[in-house]
N, C-alpha and C positions, 0 to 999 in steps of 0.2 A: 603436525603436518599431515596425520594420514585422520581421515575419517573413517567412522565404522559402520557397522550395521548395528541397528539396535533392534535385537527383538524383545520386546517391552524392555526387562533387567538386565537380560543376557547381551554380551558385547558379542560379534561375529563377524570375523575376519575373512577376507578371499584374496585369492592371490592376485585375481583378474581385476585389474584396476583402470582408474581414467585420471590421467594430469590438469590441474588447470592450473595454468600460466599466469602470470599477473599483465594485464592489459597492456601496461606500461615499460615492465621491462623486458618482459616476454620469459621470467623465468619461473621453474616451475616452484608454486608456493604449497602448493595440497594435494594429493589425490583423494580418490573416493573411490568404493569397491561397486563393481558393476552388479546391478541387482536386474532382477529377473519380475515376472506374474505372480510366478511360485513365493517369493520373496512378500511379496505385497500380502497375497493372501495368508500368509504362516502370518505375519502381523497383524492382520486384523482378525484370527483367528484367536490371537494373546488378548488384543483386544479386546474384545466378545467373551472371553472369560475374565478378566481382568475389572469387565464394569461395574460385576456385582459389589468388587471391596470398594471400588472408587464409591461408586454410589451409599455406599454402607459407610463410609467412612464420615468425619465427624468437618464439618464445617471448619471449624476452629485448625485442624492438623491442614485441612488444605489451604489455609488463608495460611500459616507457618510456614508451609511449605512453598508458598510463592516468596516470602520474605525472607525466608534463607535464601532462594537462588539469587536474589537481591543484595543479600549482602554479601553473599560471596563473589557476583558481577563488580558490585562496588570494589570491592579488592583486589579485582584482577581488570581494571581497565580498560589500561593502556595496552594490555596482551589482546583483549577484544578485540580495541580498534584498530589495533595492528593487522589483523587475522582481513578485517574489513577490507583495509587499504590492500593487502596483499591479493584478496582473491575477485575484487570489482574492481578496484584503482579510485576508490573514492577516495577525495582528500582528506589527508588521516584529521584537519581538525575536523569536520564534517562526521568521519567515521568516529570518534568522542561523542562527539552530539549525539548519534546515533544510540551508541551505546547508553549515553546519561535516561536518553527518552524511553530505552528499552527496561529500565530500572523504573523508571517513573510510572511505564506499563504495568510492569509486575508489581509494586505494591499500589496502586491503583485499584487493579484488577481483585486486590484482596478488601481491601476498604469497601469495594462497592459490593462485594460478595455478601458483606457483612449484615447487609440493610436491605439484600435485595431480597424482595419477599410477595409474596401475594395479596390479596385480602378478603374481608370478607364480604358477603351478596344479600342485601335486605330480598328473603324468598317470596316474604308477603306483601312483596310492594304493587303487585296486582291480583286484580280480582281473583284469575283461577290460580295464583300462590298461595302458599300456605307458609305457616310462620316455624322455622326449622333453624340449625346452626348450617348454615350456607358458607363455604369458601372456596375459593382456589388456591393451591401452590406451586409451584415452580418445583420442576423433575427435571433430573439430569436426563438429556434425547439417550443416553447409552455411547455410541462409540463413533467419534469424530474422526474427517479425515480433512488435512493440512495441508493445503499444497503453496506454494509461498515463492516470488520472486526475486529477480536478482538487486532490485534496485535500494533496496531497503532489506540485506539480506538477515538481520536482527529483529530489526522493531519491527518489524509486519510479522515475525516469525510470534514472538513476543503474544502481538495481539490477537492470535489465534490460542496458541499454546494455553496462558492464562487465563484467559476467560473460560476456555474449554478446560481447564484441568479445578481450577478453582468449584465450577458447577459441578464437579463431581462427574466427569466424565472420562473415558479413558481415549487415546487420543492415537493416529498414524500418521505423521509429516512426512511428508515427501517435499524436502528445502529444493531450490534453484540447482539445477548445475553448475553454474558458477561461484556457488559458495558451499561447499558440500561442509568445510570446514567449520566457518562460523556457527554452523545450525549443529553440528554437531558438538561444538563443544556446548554450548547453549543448552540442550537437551541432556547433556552427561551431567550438567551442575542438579538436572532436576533428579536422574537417576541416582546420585552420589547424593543426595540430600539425606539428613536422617529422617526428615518428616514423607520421604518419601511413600508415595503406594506402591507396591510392589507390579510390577509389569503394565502401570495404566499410561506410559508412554513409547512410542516406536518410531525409529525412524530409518527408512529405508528412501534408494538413488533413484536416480532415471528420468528418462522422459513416458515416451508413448504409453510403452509397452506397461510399464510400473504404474503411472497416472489412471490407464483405461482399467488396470486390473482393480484399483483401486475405487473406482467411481463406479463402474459397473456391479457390484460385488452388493448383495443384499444384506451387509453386516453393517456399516455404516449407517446413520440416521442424518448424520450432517456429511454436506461436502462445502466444506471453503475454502474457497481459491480466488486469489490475487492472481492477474495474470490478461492476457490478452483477450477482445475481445472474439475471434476464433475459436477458441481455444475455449471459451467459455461456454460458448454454444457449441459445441462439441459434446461436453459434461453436462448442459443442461439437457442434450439430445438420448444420452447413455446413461442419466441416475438413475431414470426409474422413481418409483417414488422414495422420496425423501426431502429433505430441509437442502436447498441448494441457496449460497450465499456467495453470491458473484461480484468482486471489486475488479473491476474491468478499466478498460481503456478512456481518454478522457481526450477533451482537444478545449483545453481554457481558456475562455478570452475576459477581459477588461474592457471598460468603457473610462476613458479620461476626459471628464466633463470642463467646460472652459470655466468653471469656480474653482479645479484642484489648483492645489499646492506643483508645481510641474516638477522641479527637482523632486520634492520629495517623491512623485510618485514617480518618474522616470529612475532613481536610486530602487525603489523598492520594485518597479518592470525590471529591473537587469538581474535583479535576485531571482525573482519569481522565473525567468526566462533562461537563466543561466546554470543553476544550482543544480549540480547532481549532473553536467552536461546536458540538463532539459532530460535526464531518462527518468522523471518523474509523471504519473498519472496525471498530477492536476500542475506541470508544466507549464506557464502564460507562454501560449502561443501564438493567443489573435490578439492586438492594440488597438480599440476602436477608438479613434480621438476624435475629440469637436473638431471641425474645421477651421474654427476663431482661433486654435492653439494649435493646430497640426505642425504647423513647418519647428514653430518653438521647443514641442514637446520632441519631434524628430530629433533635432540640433542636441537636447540634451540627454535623450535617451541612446545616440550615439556615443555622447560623450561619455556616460557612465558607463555603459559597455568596456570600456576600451580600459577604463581604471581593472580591471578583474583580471587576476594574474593567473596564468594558464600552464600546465605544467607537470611538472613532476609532483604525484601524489602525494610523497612522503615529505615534501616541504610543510614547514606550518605556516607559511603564509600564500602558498597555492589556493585559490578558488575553486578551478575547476579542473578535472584532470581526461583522461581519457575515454570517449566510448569504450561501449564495452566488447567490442570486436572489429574486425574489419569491414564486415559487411553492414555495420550499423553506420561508421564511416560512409562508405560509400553511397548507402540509402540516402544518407542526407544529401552527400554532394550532389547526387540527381532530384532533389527536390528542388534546390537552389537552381541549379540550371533549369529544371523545367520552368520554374515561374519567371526567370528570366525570358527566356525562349517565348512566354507570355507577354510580358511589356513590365514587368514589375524591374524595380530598382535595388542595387545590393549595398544599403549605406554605409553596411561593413562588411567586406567581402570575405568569401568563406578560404578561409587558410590551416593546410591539412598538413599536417605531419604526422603519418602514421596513421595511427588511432586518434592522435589528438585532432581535433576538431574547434578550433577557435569560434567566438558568437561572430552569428551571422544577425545582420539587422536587413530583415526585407521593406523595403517602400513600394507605394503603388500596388499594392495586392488587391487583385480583386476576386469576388465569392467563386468564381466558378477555378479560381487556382487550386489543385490537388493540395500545395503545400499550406494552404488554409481551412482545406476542408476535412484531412485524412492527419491521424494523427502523429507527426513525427518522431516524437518522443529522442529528439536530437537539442541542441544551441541553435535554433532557429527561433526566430520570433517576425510576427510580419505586423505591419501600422498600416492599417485603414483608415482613410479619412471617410467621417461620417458629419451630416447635417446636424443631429441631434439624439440626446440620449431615446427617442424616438425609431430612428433608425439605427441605431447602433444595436435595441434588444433586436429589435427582430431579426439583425444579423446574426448576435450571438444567437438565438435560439435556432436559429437555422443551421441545424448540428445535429447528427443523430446520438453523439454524445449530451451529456446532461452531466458533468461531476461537479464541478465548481466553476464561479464568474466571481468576478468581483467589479468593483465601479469607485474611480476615486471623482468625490464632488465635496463640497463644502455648502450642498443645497440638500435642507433636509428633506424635503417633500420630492426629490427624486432620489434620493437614498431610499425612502418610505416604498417607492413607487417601482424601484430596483428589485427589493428584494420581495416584493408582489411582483412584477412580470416574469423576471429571469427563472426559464426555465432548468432547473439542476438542483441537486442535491445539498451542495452549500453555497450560500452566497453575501461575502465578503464586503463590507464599505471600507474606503481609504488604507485598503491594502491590498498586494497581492494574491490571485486566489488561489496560488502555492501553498498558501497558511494553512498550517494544520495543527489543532490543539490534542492530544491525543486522549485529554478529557471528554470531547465532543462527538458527536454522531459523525461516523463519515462513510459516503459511499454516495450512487449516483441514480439519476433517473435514466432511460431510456437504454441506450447500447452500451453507457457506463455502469450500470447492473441492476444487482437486487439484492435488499438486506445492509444491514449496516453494521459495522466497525466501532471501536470502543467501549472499552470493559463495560459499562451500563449497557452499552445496547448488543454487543457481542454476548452477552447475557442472556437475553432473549433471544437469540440468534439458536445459542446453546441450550437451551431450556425447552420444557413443553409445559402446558397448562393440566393440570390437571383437578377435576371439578369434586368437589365434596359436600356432599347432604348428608345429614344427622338428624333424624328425625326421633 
């Protein structure tokens, strides 16, 4: 129940604490010890000495050591997703999933360690070359900093943590507020490992004042951060130089071409639209449909909605459970009413108890509505009627976000033609662009950030090039 301070090995307790509540039943699940500047710096101070053994250390003992914390997650579950559901109110099967994919991170993240490598450079391949043992290899940057969201308060933790600790880096996380728990125990399994390094992980609380100490500070080489996109530019404005990898805010829309399958894509919109109460980055929350299938796609994309059982998190057959506060509540409710207040239609009207926030299905939205342009990160979803896959990109792209789109059609030369126009980072045929494999590159173009996600490519994120002649 209580979280600590970690400086690198050392556990450190304070009496000054913060409660966090569980969303849903308002009781207290965890606290966390109120950290300080000073706090941040003392870490990345361990850090900064700490990299030399990381970096010295042997490939083989860090790839064991991601696979131990792995099989000890494996062992303790159900306790994880417990810890999930108590401090965000995700639905505990959901908070499983979570956990399963955060295991899948971690021996992932060791597998691709394995092979990830440099190569080598023909020097004499032009005139003024000359013929030498030319390479480059992959160097740990030195000393990473973590900063990590509520919505995925495990697996994002996960895909920072592994990638950076695997390359031989030593590491400072600064988890969510609202899960101070989860990331700490997560981070104890690597401390408590035997293959552990000694002090090459830290983990300290906070907002502001911890985050700024932490980004500003000339001891880090990497800053990555999950998180808003304010908040991103804030850190991109105070790094300074360094390696900045920003997975930011998103606003996802879909195109439903009049060849889709309509159930199946309307079942797979209410997932993508619904799941996680929409507090997900790549969220469906614009429906561009043909207009030969609008009113049909409407009729059934209502209807699936309305099957998703809403509720108490700790049910195993709950879909979705509560935002994650009241003000995130109430944000939504004024988005609905503003586009109403516009001319838009509510085909499922927004029904509020508490925190919980049932799906909302908007109709009649049009571009210039806030709750199509800005991104909600609530159970809202809105359906555009469009002339053709035509006008539906130049919709989606008319977004200062870029994370993911998707397009369900059963025509392949505007599948082809889809993932050539649609501007953003992934993009998805006959599914949701909620999908996420956590094999794959992820992250976004434009105000959804910079840099990418996933043990291969979190790799490079973590790494530097460094150039070798042997003459």
């Amino acid at each position: 129940m209580h979280a600590k301070i970690l400086l690198g090995s050392n556990i450190v307790e304070r009496n000054s604490t913060i409660e966090r509540k569980n969303p849903y039943t308002n009781k207290v699940v965890s606290t966390s010890p109120i950290c300080n500047g000073d706090d941040a710096i003392n870490a990345l101070k361990i850090a900064e000495i700490a990299k030399m053994a990381t970096k010295s250390s042997t490939l083989s003992q860090r790839c064991e050591w991601l696979l131990d914390v792995a099989s000890k997650m494996q062992e303790q579950k159900e306790e994880f997703a417990k810890v999930i559901t108590d401090e965000v109110a995700k639905p505990i099967k959901f908070a499983r999933i979570e956990v399963d994919r955060c295991i899948e991170t971690l021996r992932l993240s060791a597998e691709t360690a394995r092979t990830f490598t440099g190569e080598t450079i023909n020097s004499d391949a032009m005139e003024s070359g000359r013929k030498s043992i030319s390479f480059f290899k992959r160097v740990p940057v030195g000393v990473v900093v973590a900063i990590t969201p509520f919505n995925f308060p495990l697996n994002l933790v996960a895909h920072k943590l592994a990638p950076a600790l695997v390359a031989g880096n030593s590491v400072v996380l600064k988890p969510t507020p609202e899960a101070p728990l989860i990331s700490y125990m997560f981070a104890k399994l690597f401390v408590d490992s035997k293959y552990a390094i000694n002090d090459a992980l830290s983990v300290v609380y906070g907002d502001a004042e911890v985050g700024s100490a932490l980004v500003g500070s000339d001891i880090p080489r990497v800053i990555s951060f999950t998180g808003s996109v304010p908040v991103g530019n804030i850190i991109t404005k105070s790094a300074g130089i360094k390696k900045v990898s920003l997975e930011l805010g998103g606003n996802a829309a879909t195109f439903i071409d009049s060849t889709a399958d309509l159930n199946y894509a309307a079942e797979r919109c209410a997932m993508g639209a619904f799941v996680n109460s929409g507090q997900v980055c790549i969220s469906l929350q614009r429906i561009y449909v043909h207009e030969d299938v609008y009113d049909e796609f409407s009729k059934q994309m209502t209807i699936e909605s309305k099957k998703l059982k809403v509720g108490n998190p700790y049910d195993d057959e709950t879909f979705m459970g509560p935002l994650i506060n009241e003000e995130a509540s109430e944000r939504a409710l004024n988005w609905v009413q503003s586009a109403i207040s516009e001319g838009a239609r509510a085909l499922l009207e927004p029904k509020i108890d508490g925190r919980i926030f049932e799906p909302v299905v908007m109709a009649d939205v049009t571009d210039d509505m806030n709750i199509i342009c800005e991104e909600v990160f609530a159970p809202i979803v809105s359906l555009v009627k469009v002339k053709d896959f035509g006008d539906a990109s130049v919709r989606m792209n008319n977004s200062p976000y870029g994370l993911q789109f998707s397009v369900f059609t059963n025509d392949l030369s505007l599948a082809n033609k889809a993932i050539d126009e649609l501007d953003a980072g992934g993009i998805v045929i006959n599914d949701m662009p909620t999908l996420r494999f956590d094999i794959q590159p992820y992250g976004g173009v434009k105000l959804s950030g910079v840099g990418r996600e996933g043990p291969r490519f979190a790799l490079e994120e973590f790494t530097e090039i460094k150039s070798v002649v042997m003459l």
